[in-house]
mmCIF entry with sequence, helices, sheets and N, C-alpha, C, O atoms, coordinates in Angstrom:
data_MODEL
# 
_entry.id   MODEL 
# 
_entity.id                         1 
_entity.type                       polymer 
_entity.pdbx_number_of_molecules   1 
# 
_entity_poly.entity_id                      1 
_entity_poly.type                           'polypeptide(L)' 
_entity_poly.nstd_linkage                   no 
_entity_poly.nstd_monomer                   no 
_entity_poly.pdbx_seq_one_letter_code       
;(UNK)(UNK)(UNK)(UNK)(UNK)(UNK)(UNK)(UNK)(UNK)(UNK)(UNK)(UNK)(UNK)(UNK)(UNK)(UNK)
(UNK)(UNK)(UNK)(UNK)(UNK)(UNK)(UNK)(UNK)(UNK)(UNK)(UNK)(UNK)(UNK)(UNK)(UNK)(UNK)
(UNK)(UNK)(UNK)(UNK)(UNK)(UNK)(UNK)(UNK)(UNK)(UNK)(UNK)(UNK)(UNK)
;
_entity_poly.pdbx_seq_one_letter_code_can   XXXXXXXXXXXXXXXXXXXXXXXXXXXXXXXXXXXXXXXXXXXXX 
_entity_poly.pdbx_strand_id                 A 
# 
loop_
_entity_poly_seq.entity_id 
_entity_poly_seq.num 
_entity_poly_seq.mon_id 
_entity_poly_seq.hetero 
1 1  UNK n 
1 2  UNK n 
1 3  UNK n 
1 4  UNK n 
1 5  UNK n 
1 6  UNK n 
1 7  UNK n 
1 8  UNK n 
1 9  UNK n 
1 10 UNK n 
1 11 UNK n 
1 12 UNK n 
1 13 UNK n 
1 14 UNK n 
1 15 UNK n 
1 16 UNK n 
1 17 UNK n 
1 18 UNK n 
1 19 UNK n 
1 20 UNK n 
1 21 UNK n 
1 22 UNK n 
1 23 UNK n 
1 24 UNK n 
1 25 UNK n 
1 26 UNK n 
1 27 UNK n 
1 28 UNK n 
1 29 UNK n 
1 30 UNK n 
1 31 UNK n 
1 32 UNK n 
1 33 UNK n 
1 34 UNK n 
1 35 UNK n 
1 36 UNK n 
1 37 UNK n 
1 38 UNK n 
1 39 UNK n 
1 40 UNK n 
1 41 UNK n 
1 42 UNK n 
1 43 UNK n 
1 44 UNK n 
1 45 UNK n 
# 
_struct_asym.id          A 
_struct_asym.entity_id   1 
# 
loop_
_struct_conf.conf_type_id 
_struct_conf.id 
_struct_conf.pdbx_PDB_helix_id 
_struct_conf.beg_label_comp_id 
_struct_conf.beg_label_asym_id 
_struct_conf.beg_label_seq_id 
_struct_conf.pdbx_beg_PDB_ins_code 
_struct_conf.end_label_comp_id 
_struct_conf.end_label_asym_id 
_struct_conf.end_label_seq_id 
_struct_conf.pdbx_end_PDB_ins_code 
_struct_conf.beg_auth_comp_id 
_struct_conf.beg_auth_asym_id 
_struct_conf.beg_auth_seq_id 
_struct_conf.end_auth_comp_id 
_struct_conf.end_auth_asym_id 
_struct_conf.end_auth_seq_id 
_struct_conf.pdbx_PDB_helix_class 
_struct_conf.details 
_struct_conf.pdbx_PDB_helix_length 
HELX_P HELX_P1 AA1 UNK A 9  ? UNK A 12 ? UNK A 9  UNK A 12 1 ? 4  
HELX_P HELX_P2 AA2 UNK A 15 ? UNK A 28 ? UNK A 15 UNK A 28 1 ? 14 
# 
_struct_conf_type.id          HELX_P 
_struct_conf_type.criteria    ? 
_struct_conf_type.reference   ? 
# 
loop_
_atom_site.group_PDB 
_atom_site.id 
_atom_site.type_symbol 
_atom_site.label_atom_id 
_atom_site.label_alt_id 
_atom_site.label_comp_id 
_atom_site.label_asym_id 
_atom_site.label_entity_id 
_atom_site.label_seq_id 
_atom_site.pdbx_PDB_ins_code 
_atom_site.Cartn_x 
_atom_site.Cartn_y 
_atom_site.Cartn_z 
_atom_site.occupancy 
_atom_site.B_iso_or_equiv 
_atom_site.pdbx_formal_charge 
_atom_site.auth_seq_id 
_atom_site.auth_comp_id 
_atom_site.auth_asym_id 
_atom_site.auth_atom_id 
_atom_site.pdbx_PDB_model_num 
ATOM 1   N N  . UNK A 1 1  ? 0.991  -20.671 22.449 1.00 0.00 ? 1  UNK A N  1 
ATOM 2   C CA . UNK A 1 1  ? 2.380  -20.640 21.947 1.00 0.00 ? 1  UNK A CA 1 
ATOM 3   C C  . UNK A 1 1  ? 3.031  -22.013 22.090 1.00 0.00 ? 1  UNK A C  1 
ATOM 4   O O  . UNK A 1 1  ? 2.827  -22.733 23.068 1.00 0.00 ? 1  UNK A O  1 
ATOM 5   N N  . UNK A 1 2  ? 3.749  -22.311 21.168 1.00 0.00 ? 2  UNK A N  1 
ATOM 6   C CA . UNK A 1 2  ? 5.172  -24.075 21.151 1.00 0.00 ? 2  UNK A CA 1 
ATOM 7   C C  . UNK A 1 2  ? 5.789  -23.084 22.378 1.00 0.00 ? 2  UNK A C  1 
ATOM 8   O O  . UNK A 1 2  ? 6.071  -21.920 22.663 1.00 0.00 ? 2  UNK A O  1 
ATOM 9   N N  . UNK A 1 3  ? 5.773  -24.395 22.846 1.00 0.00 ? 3  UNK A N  1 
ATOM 10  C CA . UNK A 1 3  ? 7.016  -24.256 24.093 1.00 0.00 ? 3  UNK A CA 1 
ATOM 11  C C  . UNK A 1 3  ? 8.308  -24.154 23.536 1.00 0.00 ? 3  UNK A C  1 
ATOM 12  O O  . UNK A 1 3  ? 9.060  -23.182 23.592 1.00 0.00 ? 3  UNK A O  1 
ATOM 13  N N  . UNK A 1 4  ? 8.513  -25.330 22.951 1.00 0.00 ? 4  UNK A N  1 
ATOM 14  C CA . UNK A 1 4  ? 9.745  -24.914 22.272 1.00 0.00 ? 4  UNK A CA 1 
ATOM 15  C C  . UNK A 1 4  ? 10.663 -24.124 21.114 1.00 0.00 ? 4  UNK A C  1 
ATOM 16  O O  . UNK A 1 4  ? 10.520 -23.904 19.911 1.00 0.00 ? 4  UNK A O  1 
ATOM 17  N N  . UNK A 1 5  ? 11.544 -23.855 21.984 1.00 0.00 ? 5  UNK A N  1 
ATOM 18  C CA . UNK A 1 5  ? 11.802 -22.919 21.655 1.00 0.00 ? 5  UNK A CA 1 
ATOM 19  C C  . UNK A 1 5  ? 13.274 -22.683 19.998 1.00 0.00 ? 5  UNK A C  1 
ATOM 20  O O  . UNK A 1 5  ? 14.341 -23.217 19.698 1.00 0.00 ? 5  UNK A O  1 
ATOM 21  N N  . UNK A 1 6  ? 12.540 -21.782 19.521 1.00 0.00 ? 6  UNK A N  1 
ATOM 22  C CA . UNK A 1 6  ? 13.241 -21.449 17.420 1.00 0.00 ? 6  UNK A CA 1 
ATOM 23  C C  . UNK A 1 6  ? 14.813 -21.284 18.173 1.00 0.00 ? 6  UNK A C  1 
ATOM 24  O O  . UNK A 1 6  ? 15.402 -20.677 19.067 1.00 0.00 ? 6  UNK A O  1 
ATOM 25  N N  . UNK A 1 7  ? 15.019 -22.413 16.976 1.00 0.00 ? 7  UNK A N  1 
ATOM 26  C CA . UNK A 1 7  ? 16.417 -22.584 16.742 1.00 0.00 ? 7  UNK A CA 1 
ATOM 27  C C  . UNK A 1 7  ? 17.105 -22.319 15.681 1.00 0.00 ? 7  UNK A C  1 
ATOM 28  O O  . UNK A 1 7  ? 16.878 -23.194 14.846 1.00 0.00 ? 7  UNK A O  1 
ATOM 29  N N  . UNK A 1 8  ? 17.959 -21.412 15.236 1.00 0.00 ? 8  UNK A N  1 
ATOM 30  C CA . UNK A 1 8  ? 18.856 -20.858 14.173 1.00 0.00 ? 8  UNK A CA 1 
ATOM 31  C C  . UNK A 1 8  ? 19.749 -21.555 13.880 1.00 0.00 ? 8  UNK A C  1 
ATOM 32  O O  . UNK A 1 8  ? 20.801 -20.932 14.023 1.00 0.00 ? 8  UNK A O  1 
ATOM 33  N N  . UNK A 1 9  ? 19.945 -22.790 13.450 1.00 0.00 ? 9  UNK A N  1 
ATOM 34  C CA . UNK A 1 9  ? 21.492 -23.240 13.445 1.00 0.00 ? 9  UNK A CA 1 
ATOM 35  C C  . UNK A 1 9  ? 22.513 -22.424 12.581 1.00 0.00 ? 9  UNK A C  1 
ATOM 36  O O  . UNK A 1 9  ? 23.697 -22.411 12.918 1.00 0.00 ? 9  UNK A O  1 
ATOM 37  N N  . UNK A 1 10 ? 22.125 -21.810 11.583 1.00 0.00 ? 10 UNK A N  1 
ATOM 38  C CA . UNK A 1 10 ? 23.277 -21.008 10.987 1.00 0.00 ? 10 UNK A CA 1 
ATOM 39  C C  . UNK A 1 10 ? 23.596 -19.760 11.860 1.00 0.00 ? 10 UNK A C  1 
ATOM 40  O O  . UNK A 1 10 ? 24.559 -19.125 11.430 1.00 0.00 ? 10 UNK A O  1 
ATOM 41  N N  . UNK A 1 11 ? 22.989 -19.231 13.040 1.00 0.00 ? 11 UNK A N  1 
ATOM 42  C CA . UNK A 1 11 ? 23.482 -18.396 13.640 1.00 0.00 ? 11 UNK A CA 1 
ATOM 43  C C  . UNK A 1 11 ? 24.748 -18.568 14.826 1.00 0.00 ? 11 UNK A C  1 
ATOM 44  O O  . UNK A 1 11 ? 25.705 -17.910 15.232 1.00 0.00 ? 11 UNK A O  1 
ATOM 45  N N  . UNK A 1 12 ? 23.926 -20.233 15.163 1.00 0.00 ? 12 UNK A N  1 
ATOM 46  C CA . UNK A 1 12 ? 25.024 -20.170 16.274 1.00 0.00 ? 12 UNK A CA 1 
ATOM 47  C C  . UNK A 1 12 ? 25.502 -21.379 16.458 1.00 0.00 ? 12 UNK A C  1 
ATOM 48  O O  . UNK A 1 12 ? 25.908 -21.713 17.571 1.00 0.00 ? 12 UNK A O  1 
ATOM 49  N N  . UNK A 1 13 ? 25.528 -22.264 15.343 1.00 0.00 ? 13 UNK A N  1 
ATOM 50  C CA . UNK A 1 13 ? 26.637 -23.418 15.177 1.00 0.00 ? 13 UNK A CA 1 
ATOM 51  C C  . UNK A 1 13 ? 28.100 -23.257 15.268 1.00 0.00 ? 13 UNK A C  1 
ATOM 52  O O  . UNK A 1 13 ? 28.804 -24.042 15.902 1.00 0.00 ? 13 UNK A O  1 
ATOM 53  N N  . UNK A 1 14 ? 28.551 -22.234 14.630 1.00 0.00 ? 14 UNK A N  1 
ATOM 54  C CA . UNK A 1 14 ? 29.642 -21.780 14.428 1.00 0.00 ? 14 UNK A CA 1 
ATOM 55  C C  . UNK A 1 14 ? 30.768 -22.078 15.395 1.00 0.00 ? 14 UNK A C  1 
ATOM 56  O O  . UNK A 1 14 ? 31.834 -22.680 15.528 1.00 0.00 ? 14 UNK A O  1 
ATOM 57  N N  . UNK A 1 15 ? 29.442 -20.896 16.288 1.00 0.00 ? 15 UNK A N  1 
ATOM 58  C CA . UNK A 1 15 ? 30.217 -20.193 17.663 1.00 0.00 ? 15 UNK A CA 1 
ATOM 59  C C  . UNK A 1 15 ? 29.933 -21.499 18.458 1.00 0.00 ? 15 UNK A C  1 
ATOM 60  O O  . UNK A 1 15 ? 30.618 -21.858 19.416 1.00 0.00 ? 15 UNK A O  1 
ATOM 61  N N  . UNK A 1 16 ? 29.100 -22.025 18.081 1.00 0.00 ? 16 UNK A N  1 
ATOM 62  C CA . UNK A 1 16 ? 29.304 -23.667 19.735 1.00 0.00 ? 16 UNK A CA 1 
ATOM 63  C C  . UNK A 1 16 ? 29.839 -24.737 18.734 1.00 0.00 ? 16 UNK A C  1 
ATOM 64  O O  . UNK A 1 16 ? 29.436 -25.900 18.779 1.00 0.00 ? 16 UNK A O  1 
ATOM 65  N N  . UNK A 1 17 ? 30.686 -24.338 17.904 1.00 0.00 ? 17 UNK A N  1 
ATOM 66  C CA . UNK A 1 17 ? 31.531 -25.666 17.437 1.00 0.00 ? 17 UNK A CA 1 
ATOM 67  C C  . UNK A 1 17 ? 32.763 -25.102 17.778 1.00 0.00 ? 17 UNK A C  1 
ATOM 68  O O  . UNK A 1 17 ? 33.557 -25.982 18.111 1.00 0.00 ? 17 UNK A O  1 
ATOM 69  N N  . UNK A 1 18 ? 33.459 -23.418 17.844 1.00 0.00 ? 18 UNK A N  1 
ATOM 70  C CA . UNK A 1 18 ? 34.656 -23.319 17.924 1.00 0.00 ? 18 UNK A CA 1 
ATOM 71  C C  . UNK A 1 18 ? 34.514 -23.041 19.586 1.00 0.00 ? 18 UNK A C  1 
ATOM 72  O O  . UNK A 1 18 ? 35.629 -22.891 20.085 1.00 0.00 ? 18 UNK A O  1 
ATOM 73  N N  . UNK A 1 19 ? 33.361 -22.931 20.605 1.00 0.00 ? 19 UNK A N  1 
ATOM 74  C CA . UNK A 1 19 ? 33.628 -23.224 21.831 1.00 0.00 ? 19 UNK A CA 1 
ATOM 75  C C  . UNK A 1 19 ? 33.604 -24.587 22.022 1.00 0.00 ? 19 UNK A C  1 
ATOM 76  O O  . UNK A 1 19 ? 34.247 -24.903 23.023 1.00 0.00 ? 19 UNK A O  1 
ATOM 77  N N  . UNK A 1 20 ? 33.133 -25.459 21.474 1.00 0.00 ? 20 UNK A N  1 
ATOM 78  C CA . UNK A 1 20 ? 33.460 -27.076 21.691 1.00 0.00 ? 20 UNK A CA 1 
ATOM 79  C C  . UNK A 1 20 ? 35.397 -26.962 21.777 1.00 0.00 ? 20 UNK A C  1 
ATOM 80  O O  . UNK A 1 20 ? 36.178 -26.844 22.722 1.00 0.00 ? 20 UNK A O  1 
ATOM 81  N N  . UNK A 1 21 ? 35.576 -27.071 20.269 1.00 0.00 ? 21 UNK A N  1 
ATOM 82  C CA . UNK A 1 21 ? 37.193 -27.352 20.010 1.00 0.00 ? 21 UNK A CA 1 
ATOM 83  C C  . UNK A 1 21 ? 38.027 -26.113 21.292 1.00 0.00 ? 21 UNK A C  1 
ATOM 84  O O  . UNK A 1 21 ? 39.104 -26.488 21.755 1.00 0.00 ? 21 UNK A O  1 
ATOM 85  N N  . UNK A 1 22 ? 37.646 -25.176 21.615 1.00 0.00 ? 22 UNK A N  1 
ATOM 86  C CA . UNK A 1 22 ? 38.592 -24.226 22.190 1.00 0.00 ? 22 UNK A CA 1 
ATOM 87  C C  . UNK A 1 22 ? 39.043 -24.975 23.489 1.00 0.00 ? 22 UNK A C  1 
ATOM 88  O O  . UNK A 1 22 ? 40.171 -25.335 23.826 1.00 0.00 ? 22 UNK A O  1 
ATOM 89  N N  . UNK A 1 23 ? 37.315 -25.162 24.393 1.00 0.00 ? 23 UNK A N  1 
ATOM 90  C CA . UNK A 1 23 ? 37.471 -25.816 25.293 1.00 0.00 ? 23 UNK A CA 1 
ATOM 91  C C  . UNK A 1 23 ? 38.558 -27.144 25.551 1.00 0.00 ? 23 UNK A C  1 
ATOM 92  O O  . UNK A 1 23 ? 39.173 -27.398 26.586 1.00 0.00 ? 23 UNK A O  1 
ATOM 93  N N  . UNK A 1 24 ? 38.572 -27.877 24.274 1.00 0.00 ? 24 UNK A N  1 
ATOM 94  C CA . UNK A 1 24 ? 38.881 -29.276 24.509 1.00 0.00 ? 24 UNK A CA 1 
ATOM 95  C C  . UNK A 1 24 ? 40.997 -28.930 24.257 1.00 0.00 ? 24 UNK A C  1 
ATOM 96  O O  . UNK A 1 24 ? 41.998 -29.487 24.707 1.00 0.00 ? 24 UNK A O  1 
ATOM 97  N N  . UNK A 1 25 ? 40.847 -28.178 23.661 1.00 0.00 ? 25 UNK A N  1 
ATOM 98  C CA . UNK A 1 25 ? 42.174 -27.029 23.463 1.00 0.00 ? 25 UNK A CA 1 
ATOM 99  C C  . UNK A 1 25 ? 42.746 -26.862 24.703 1.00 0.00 ? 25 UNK A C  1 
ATOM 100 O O  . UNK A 1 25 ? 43.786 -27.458 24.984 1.00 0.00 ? 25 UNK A O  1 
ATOM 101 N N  . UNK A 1 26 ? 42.094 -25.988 25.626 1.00 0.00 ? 26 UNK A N  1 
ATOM 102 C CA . UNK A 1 26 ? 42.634 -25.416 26.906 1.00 0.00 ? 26 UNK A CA 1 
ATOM 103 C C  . UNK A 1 26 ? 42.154 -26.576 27.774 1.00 0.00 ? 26 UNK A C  1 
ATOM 104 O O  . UNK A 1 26 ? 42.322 -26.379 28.977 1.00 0.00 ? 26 UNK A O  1 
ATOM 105 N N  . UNK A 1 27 ? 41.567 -27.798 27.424 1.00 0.00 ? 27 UNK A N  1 
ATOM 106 C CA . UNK A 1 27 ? 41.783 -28.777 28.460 1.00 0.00 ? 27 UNK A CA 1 
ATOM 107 C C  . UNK A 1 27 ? 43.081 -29.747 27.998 1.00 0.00 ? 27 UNK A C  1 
ATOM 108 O O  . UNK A 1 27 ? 43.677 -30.405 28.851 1.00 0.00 ? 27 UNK A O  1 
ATOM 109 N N  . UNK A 1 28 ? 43.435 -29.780 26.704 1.00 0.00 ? 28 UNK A N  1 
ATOM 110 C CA . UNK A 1 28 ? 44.385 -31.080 26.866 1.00 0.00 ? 28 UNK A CA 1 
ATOM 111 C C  . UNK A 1 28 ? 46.002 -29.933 26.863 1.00 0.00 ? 28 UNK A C  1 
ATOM 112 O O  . UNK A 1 28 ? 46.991 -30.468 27.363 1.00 0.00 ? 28 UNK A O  1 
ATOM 113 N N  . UNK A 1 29 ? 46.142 -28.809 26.448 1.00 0.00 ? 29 UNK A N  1 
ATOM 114 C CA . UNK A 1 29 ? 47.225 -27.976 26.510 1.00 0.00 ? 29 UNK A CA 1 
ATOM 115 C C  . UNK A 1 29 ? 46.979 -27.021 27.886 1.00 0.00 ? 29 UNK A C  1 
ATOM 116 O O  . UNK A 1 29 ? 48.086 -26.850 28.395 1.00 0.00 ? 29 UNK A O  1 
ATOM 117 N N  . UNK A 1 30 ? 46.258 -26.552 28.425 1.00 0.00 ? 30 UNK A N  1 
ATOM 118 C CA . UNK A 1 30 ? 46.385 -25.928 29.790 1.00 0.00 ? 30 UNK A CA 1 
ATOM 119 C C  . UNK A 1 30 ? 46.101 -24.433 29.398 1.00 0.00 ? 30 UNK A C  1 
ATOM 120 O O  . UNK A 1 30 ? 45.786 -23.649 30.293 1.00 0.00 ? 30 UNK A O  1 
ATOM 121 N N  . UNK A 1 31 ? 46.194 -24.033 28.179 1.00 0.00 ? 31 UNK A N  1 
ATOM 122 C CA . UNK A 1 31 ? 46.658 -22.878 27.627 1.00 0.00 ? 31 UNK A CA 1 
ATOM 123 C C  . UNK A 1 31 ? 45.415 -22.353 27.444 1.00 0.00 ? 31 UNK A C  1 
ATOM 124 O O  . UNK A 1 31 ? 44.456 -23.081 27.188 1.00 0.00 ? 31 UNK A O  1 
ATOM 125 N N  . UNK A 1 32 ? 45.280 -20.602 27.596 1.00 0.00 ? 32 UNK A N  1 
ATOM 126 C CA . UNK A 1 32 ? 43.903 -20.480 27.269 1.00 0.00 ? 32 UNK A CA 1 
ATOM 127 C C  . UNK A 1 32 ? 44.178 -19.971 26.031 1.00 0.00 ? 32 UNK A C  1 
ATOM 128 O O  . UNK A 1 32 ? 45.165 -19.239 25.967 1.00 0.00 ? 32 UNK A O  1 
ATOM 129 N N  . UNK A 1 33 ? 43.246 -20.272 24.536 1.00 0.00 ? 33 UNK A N  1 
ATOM 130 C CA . UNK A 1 33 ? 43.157 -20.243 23.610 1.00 0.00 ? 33 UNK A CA 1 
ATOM 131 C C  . UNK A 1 33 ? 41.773 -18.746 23.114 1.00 0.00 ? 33 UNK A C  1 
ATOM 132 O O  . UNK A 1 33 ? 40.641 -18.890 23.575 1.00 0.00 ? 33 UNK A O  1 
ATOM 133 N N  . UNK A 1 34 ? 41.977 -17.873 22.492 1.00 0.00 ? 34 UNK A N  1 
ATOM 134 C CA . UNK A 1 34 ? 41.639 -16.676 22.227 1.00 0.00 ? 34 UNK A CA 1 
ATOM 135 C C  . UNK A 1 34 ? 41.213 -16.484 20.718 1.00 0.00 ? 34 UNK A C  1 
ATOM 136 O O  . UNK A 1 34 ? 42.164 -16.073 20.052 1.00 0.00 ? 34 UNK A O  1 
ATOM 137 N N  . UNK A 1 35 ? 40.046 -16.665 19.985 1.00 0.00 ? 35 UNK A N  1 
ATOM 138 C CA . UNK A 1 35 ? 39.407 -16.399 18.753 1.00 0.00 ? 35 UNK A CA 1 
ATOM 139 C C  . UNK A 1 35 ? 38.193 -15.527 18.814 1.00 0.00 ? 35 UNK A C  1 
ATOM 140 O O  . UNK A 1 35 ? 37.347 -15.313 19.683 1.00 0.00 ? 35 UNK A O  1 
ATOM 141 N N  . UNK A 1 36 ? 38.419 -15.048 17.460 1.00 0.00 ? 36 UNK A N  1 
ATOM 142 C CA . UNK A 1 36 ? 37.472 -13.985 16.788 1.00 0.00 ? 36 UNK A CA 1 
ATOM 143 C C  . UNK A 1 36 ? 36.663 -14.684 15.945 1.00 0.00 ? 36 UNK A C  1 
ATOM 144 O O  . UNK A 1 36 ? 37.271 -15.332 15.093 1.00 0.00 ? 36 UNK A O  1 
ATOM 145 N N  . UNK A 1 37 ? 35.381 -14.754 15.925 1.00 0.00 ? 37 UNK A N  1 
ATOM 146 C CA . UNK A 1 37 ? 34.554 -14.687 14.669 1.00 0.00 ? 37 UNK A CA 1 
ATOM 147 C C  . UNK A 1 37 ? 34.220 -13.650 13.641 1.00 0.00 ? 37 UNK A C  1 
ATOM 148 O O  . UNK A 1 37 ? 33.399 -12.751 13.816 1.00 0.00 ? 37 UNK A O  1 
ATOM 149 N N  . UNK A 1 38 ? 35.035 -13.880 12.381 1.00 0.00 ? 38 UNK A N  1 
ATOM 150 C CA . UNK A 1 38 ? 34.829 -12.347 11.618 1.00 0.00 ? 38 UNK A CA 1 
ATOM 151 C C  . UNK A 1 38 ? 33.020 -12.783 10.770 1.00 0.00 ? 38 UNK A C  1 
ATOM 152 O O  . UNK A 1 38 ? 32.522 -13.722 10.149 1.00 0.00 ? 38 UNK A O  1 
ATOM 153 N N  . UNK A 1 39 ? 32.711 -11.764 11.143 1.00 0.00 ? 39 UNK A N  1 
ATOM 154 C CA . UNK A 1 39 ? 31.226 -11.641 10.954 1.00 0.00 ? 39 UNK A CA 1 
ATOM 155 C C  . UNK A 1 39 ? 31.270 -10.450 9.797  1.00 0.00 ? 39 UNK A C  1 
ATOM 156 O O  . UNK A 1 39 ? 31.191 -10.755 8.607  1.00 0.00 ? 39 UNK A O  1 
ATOM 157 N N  . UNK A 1 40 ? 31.368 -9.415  10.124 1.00 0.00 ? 40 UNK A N  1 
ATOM 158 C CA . UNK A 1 40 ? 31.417 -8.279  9.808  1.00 0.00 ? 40 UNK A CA 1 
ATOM 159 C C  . UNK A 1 40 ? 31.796 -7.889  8.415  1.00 0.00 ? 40 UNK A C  1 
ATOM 160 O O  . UNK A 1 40 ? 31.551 -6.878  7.756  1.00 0.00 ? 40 UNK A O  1 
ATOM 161 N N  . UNK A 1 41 ? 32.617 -9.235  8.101  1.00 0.00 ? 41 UNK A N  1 
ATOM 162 C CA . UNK A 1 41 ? 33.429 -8.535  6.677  1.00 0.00 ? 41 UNK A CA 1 
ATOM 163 C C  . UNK A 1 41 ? 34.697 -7.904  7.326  1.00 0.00 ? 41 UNK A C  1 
ATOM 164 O O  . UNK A 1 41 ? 35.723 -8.175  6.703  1.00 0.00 ? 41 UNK A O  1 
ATOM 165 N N  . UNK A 1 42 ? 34.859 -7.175  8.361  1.00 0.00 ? 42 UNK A N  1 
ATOM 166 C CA . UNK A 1 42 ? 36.026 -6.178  8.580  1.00 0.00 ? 42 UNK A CA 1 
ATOM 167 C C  . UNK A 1 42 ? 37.294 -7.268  9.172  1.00 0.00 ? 42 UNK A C  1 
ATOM 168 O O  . UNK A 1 42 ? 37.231 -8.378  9.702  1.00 0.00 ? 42 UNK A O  1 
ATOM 169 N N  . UNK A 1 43 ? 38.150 -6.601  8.897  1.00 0.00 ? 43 UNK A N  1 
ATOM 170 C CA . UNK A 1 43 ? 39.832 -7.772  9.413  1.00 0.00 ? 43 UNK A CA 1 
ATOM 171 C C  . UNK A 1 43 ? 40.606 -7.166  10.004 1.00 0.00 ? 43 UNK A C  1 
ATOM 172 O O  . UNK A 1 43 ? 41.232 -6.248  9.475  1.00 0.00 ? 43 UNK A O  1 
ATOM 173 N N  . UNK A 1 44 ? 40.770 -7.529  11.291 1.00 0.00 ? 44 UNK A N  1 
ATOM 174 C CA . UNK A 1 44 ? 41.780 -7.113  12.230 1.00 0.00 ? 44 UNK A CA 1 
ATOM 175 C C  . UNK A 1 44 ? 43.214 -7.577  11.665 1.00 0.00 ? 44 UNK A C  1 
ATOM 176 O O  . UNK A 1 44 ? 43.451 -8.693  11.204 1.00 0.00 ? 44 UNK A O  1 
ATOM 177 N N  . UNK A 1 45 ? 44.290 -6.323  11.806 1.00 0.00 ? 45 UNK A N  1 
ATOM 178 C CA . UNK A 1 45 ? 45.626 -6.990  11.650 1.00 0.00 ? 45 UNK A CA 1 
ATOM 179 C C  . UNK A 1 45 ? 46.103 -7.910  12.524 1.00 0.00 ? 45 UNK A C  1 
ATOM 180 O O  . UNK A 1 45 ? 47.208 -8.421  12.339 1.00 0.00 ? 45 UNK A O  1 
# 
C-alpha cells in the first residue's frame, strides 16, 4: 500500500478555508463566529 494518504480537495477545502477565515475572525474581533455549510440543498431560516 502508498503510505500516503488520498486526498479529496473538493471535499474538504471548503470547510478548511472557512475554518482558516473563522479562526483569524475570532482572533482579531474576540468574537466567536458560527457558520453552516449548506451541503444538502436544504435552507435553514
Amino acid at each position: 500500500m502508498d503510505k500516503k494518504q488520498q486526498v479529496h480537495p473538493e471535499d474538504d477545502v471548503g470547510k478548511r478555508i472557512m475554518d482558516l477565515l473563522v479562526s483569524l475572525y475570532e482572533d482579531q474581533t474576540g468574537e466567536k463566529y458560527e457558520y453552516e455549510l449548506i451541503s444538502t440543498g436544504e435552507e435553514t431560516a
